[in-house]
N, CA and C of each residue as an Amber inpcrd file, in Angstrom:
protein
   552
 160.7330000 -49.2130000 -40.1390000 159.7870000 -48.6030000 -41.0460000
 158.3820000 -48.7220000 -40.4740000 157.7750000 -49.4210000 -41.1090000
 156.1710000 -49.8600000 -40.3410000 156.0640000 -50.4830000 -39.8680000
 155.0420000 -51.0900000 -39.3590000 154.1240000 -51.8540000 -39.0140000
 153.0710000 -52.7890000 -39.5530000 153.5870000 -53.6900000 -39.9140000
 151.9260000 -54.0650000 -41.1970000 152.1170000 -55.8330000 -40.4360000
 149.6830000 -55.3620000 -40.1650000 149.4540000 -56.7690000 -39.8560000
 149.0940000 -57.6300000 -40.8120000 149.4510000 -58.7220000 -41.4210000
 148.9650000 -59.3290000 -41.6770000 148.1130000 -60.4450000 -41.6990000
 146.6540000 -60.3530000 -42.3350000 145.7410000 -61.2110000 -41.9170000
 145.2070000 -62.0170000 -42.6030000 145.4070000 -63.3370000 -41.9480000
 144.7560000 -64.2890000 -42.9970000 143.2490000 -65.1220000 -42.9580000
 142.4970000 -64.5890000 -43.7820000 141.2520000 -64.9720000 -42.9960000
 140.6900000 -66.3250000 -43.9520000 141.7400000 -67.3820000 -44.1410000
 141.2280000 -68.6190000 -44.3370000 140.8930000 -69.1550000 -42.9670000
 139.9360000 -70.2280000 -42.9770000 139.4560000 -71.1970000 -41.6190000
 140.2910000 -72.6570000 -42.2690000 141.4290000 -72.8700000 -43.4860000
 141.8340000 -73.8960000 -43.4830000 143.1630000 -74.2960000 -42.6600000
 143.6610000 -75.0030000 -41.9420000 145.0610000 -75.5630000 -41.7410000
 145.6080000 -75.5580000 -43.0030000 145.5960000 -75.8610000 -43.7580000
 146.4210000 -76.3730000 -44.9270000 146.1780000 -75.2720000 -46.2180000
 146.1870000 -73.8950000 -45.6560000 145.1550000 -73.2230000 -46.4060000
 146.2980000 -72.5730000 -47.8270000 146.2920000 -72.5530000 -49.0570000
 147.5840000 -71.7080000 -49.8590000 147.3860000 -70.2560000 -49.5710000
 145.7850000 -69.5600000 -49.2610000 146.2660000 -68.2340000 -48.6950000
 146.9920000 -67.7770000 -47.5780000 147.2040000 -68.8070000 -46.5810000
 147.5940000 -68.6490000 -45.3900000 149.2380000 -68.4060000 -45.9730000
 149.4790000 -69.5610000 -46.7920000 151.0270000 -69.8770000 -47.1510000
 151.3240000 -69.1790000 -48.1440000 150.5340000 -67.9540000 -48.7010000
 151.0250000 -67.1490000 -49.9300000 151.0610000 -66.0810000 -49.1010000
 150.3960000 -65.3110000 -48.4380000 150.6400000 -64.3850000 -47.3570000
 152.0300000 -64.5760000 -46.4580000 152.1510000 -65.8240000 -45.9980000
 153.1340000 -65.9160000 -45.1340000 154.3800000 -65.5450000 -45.9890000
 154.6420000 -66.0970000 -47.0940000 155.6760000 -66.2950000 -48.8070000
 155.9890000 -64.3970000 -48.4220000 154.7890000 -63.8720000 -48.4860000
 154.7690000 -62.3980000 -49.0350000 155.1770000 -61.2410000 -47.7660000
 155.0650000 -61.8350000 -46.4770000 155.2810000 -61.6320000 -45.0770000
 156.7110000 -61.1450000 -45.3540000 157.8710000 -62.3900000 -45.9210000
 159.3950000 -62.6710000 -46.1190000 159.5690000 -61.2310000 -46.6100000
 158.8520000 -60.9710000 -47.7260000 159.0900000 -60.0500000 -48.6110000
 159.0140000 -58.5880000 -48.1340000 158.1210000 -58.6040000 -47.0920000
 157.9350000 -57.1870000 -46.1860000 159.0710000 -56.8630000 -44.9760000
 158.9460000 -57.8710000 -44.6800000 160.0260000 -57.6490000 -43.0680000
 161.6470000 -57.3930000 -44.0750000 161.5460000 -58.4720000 -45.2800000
 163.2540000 -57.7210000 -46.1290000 163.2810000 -56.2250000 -46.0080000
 162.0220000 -55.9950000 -46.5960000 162.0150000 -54.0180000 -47.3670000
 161.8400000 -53.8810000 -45.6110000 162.1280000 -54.1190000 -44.6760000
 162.4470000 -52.9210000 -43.3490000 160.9330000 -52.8650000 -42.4340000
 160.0050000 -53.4140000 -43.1980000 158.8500000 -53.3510000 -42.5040000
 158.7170000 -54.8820000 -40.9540000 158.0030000 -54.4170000 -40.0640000
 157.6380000 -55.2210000 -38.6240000 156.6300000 -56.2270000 -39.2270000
 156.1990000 -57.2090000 -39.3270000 155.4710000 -57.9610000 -39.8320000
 154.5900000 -58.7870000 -39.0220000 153.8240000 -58.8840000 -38.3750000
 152.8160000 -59.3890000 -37.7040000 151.8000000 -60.0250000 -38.1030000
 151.9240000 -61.4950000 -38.5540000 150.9770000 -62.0580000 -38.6870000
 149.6120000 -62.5620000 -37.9910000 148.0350000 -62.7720000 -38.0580000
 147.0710000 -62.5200000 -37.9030000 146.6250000 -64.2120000 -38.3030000
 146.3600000 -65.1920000 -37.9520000 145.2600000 -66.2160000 -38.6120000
 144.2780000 -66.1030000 -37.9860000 142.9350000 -65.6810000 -38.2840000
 141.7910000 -65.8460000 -37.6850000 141.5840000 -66.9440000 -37.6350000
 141.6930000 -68.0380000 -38.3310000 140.9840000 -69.4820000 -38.1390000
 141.5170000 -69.7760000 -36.3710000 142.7390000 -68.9310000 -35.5270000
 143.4170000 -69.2500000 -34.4650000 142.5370000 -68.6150000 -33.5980000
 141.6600000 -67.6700000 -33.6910000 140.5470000 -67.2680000 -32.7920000
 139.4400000 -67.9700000 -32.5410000 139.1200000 -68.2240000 -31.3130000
 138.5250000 -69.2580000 -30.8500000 136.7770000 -69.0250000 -31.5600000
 136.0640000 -70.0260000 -32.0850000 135.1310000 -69.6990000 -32.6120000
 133.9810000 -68.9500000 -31.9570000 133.7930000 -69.2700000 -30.9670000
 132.8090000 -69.0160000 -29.9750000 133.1250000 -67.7830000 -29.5890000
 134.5940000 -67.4040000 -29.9250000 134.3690000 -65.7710000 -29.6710000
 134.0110000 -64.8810000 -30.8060000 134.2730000 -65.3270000 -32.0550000
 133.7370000 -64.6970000 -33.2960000 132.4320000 -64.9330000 -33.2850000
 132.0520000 -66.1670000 -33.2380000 130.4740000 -66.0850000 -33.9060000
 129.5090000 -65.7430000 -32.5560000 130.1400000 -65.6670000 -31.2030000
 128.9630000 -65.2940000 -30.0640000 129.3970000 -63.8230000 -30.2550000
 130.1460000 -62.9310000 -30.8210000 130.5390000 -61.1930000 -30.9680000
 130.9480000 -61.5540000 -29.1710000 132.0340000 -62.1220000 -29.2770000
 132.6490000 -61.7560000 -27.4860000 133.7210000 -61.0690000 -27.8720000
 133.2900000 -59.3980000 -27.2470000 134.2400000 -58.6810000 -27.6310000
 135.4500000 -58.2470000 -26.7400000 134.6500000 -58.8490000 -26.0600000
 135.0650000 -59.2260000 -24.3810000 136.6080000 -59.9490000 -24.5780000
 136.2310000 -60.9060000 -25.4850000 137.0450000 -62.1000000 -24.9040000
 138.8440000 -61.5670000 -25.5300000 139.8750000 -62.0420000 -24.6810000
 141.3530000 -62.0240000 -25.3140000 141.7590000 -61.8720000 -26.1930000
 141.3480000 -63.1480000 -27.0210000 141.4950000 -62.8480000 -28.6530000
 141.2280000 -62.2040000 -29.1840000 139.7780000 -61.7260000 -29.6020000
 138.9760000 -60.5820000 -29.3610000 139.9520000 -58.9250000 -29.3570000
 140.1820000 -58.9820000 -28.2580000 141.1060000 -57.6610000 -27.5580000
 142.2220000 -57.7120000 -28.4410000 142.8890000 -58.3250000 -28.1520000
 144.0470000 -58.8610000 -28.5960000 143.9500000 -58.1850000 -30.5210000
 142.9200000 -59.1260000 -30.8400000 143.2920000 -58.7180000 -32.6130000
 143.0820000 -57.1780000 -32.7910000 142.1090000 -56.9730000 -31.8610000
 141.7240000 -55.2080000 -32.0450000 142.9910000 -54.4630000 -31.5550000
 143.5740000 -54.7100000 -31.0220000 144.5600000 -53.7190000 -30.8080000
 145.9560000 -53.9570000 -31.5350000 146.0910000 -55.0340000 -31.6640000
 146.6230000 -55.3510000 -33.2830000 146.5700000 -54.5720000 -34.7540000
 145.0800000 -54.4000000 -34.8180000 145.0910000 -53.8380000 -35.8670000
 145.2380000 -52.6310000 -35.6040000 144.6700000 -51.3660000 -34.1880000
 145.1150000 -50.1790000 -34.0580000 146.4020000 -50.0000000 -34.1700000
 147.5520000 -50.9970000 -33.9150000 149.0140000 -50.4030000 -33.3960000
 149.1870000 -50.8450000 -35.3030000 148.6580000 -51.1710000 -36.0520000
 149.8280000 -51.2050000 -37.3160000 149.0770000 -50.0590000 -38.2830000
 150.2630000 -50.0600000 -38.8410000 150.5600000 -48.9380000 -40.3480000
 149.7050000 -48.9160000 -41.3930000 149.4310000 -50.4400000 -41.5090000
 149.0420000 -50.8360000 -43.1660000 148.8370000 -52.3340000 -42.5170000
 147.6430000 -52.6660000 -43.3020000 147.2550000 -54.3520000 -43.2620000
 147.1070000 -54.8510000 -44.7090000 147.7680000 -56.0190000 -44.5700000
 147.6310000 -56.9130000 -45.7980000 146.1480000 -58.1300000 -45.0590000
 145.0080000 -58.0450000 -45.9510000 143.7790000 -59.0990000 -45.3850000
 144.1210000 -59.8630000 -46.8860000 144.0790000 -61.1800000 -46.3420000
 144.1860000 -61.8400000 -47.6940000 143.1760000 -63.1050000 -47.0400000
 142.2060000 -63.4790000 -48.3920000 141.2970000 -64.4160000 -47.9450000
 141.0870000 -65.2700000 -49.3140000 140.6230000 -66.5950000 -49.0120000
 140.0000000 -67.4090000 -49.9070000 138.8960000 -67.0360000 -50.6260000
 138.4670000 -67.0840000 -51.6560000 136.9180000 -67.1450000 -52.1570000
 136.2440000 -68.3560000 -52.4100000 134.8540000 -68.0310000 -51.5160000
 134.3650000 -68.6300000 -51.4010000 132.4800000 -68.3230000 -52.4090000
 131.9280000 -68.8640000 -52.8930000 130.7660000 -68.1900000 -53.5320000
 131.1090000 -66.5890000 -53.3460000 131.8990000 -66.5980000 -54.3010000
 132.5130000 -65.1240000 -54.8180000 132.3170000 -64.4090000 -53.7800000
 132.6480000 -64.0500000 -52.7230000 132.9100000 -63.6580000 -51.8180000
 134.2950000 -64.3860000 -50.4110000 134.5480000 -63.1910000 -50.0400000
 135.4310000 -63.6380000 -49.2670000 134.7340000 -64.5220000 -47.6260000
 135.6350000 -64.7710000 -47.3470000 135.8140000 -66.0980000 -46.1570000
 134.5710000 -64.9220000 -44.9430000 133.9020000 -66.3380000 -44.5330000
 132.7400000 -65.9790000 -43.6260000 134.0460000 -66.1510000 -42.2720000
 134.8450000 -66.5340000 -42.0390000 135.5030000 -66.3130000 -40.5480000
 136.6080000 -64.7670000 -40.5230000 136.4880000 -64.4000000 -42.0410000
 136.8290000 -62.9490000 -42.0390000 136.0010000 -62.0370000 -41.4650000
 134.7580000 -62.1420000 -42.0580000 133.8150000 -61.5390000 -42.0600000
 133.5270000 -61.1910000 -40.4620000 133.2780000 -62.2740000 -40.0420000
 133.3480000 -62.5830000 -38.1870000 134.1270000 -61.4830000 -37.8690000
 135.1590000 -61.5830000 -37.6700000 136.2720000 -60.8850000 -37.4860000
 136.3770000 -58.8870000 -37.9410000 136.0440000 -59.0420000 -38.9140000
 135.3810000 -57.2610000 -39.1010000 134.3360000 -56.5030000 -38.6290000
 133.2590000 -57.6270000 -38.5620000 132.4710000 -57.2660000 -37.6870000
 132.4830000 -56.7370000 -36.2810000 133.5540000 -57.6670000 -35.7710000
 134.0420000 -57.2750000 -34.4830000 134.7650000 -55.6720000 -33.8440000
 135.5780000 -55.5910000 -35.1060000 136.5660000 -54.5710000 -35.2040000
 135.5300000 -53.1820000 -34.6780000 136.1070000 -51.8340000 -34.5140000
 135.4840000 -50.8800000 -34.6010000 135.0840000 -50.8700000 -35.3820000
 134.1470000 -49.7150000 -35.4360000 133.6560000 -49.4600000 -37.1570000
 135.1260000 -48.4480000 -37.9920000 135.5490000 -48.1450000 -37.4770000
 136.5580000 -47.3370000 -37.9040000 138.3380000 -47.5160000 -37.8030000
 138.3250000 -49.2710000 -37.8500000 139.0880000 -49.9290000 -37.4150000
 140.4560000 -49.4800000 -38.0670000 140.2500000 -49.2610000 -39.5620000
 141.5660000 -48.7920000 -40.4630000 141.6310000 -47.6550000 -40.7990000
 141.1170000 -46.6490000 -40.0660000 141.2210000 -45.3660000 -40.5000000
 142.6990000 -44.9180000 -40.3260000 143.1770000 -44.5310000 -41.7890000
 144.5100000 -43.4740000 -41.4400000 145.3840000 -45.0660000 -42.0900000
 145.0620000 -46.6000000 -42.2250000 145.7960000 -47.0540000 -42.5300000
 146.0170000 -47.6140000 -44.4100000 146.9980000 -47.8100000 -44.8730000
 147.0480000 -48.7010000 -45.7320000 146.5060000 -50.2620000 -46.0250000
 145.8660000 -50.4730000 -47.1780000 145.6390000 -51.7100000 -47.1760000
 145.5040000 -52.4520000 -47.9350000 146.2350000 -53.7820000 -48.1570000
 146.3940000 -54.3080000 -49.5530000 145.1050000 -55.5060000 -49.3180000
 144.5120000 -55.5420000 -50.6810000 143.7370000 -56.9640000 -50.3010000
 144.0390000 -57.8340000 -51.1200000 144.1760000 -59.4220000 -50.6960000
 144.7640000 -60.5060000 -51.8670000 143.6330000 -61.5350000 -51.2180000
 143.3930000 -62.5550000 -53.0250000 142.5730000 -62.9820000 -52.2350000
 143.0460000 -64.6150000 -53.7290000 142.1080000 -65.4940000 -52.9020000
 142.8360000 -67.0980000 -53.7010000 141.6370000 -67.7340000 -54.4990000
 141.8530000 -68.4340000 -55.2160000 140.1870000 -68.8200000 -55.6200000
 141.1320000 -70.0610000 -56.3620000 139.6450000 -70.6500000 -57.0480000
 139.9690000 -72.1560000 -58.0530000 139.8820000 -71.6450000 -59.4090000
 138.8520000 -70.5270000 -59.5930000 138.7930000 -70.2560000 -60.8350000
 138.6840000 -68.8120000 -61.0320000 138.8520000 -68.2880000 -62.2350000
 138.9590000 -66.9550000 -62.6540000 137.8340000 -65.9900000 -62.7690000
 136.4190000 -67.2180000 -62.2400000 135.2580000 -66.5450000 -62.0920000
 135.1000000 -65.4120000 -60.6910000 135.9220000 -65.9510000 -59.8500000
 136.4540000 -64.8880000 -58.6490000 137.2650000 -63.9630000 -58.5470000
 137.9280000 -63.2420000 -59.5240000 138.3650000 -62.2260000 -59.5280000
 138.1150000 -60.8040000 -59.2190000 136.6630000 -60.8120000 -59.4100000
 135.6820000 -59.4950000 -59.0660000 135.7010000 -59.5880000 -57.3300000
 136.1030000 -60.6360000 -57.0340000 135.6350000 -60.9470000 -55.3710000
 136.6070000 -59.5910000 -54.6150000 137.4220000 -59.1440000 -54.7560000
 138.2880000 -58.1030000 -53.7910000 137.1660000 -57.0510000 -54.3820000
 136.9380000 -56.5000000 -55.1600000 136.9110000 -55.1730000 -55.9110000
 135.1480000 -54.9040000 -55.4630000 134.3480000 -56.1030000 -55.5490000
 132.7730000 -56.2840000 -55.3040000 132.6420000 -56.7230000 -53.8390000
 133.3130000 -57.5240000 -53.3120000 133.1090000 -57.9350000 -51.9510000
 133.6180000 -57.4430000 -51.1150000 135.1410000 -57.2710000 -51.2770000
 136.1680000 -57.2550000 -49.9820000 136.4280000 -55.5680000 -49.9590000
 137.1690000 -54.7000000 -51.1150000 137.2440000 -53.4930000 -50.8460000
 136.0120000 -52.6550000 -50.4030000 134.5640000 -53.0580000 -50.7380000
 133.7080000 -51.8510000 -49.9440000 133.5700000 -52.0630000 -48.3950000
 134.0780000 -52.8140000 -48.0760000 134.0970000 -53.5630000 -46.8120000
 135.2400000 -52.4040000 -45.6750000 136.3840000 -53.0670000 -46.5460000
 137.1000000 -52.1600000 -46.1430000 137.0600000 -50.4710000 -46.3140000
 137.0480000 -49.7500000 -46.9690000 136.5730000 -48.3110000 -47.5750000
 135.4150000 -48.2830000 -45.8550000 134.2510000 -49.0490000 -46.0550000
 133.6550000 -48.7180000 -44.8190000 134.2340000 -48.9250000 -43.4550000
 135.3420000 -49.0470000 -43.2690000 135.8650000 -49.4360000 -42.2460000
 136.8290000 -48.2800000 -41.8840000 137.0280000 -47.2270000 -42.8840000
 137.9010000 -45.5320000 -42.7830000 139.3560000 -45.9980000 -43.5330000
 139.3610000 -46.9440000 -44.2210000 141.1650000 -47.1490000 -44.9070000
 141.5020000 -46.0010000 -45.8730000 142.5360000 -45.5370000 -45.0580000
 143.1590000 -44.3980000 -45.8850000 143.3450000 -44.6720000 -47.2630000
 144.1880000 -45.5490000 -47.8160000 144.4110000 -45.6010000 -48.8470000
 144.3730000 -47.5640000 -49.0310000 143.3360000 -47.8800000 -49.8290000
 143.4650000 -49.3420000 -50.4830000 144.3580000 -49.3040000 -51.5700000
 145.1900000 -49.7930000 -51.7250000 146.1520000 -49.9390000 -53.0540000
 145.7770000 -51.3380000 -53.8980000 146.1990000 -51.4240000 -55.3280000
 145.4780000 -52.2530000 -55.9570000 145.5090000 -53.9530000 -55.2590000
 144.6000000 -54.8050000 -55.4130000 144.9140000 -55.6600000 -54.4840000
 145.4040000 -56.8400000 -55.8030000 145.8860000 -58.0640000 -55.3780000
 145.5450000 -59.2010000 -56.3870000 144.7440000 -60.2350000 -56.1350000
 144.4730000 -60.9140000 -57.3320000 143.5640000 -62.6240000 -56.7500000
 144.3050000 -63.4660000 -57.4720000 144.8330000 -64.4710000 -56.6290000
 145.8440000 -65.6340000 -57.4180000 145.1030000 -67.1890000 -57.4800000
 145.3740000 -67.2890000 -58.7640000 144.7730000 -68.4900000 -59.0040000
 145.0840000 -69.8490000 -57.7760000 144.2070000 -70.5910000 -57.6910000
 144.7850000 -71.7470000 -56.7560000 146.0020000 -72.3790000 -57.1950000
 145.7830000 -72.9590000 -58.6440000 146.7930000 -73.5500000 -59.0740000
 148.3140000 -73.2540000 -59.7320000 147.6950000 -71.7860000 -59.0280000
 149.3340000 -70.8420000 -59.4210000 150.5330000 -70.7880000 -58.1650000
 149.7000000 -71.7340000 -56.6740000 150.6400000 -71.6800000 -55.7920000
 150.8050000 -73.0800000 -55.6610000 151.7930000 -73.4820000 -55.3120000
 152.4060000 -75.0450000 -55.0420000 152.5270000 -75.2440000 -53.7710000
 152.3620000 -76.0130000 -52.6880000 153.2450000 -76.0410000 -51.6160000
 153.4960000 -77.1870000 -51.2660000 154.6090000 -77.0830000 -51.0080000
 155.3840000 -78.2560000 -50.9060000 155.7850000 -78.7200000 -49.0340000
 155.7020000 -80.0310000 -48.9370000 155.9980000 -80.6610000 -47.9490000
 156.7280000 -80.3130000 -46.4340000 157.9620000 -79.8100000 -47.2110000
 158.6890000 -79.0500000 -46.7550000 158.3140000 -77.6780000 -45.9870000
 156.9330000 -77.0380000 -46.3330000 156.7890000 -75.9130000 -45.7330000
 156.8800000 -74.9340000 -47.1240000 157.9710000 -74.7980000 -47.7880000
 157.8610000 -74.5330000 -48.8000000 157.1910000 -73.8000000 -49.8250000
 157.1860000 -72.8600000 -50.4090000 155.9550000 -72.4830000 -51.4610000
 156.6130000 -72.1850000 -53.0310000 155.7270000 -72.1020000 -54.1490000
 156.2510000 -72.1930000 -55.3360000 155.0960000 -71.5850000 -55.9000000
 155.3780000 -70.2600000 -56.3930000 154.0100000 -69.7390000 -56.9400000
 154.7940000 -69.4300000 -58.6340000 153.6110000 -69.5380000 -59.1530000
 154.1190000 -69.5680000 -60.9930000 154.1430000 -68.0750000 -61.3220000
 155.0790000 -68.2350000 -62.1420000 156.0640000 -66.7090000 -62.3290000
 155.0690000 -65.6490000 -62.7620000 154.1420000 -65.7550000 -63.4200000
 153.1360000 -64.8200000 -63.7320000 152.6890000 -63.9910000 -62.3500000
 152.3590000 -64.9410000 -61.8500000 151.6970000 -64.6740000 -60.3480000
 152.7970000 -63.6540000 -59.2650000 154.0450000 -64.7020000 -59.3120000
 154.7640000 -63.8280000 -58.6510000 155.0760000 -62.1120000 -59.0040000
 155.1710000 -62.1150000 -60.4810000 155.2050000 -61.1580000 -61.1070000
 154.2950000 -59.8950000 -60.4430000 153.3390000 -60.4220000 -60.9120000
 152.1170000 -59.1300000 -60.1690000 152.0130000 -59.7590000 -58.9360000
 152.1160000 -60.4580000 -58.2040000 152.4680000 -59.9220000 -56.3570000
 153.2960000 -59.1800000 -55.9730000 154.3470000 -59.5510000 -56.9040000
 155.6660000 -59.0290000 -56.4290000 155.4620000 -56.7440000 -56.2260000
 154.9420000 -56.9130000 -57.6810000 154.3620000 -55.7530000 -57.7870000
 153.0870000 -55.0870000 -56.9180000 152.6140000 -55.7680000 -56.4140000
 151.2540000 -55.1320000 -55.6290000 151.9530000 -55.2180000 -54.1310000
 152.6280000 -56.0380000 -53.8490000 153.1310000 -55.9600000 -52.4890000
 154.7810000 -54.5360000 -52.3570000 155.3050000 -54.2750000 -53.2640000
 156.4900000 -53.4670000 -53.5490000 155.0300000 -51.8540000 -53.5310000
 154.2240000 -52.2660000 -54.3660000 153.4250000 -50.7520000 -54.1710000
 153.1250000 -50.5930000 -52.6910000 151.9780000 -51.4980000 -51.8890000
 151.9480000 -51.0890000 -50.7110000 152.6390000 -50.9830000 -49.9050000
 154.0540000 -51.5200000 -49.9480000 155.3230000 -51.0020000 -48.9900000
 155.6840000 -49.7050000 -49.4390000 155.2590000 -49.1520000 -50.4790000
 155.9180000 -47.4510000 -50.8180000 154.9310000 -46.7870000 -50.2420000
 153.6760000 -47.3860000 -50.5450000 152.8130000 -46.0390000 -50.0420000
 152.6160000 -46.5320000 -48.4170000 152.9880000 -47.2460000 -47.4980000
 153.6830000 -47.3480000 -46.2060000 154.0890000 -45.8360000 -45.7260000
 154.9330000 -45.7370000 -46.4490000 155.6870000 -44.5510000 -46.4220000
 155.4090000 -43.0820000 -46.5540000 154.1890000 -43.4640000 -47.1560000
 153.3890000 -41.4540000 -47.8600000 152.2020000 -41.5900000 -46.5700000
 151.8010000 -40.3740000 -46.4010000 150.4490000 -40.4650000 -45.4910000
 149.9380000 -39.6640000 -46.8550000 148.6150000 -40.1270000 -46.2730000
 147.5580000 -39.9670000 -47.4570000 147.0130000 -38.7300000 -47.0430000
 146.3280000 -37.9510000 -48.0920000 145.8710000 -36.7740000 -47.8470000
 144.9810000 -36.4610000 -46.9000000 144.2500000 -37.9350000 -47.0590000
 142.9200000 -38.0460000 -45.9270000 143.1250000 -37.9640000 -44.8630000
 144.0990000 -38.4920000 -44.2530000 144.6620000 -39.0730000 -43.2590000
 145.5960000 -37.6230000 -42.7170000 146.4180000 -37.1760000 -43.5980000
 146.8800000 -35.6420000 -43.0720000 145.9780000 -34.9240000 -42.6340000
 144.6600000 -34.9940000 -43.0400000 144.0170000 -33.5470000 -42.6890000
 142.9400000 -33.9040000 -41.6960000 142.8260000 -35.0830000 -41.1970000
 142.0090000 -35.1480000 -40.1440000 143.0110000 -34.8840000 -38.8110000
């Protein structure tokens, strides 16, 4: 089927967006989709924050994101806005990095005061970047994911509920090309 990168633009090791993305990864490669995961925190800093566009990693994520279908960016909030090592990272990109693609945005917070963060921060971001079609994104509470020792994850049924649903939409529209995207 597709191609979809997924990117996680926490800077934590231990991060629950990293491990709710990855949870939601399972769920894409089932429905037939290629799944390619993305951690920016794994790009060397000095190439994000000096703009070495030069450098491997660098190359590397950019052509990453040209060869896929549809990207899932899922990030932490941070002062209602998403993750400054995302940010790094888009900057880098073309300016026209997602044109023609799908794109879901999910994003994690502590409290429910961050919910506006995809819709105010993260989607005009993207939209300026040429994404064919953004499909609705979600923001999951922190304390709605568990993770356990094991590797493990346990997200509370509400939550799963509407992921389950926002990730099943952007695997359909995977599948449609968008009008925009037909007629260029």
């Amino acid at each position: 089927m597709a191609t979809v990168l997924s990117v996680s633009g926490s800077p934590s090791v231990s991060s629950r967006t990293n491990r709710l993305l990855r949870h939601l990864d399972q769920r894409l490669t089932a429905q037939g989709h290629e799944v390619i995961p993305l951690d920016v925190r794994t790009i060397p800093a000095e190439a994000l924050l000096g703009a070495d566009f030069r450098h491997p990693a660098i190359v590397e994520a950019t052509e990453l994101f040209a060869r896929a279908d549809g990207v899932v960016v899922g990030t932490p909030v941070y002062k209602a806005s998403y993750s400054g090592v995302l940010k790094a990272l888009l900057d880098l990109l073309p300016q026209y990095a997602l044109t023609g693609k799908t794109v879901l945005p999910l994003a994690t917070g502590g409290s429910t005061a961050h919910v506006l963060a995809i819709d105010y921060a993260l989607r005009p971001v993207l939209n300026s970047m040429g994404a064919a079609h953004i499909v609705q994104g979600w923001f999951t509470l922190d304390k709605d994911i568990t993770a356990h020792e094991d590797g493990s994850l346990t997200v509370a049924p509400a939550a799963t509920e509407a992921l389950t649903q926002v990730v099943d939409q952007f695997s359909a529209a995977l599948g449609r090309t968008p009008l925009l995207a037909a007629a260029s």
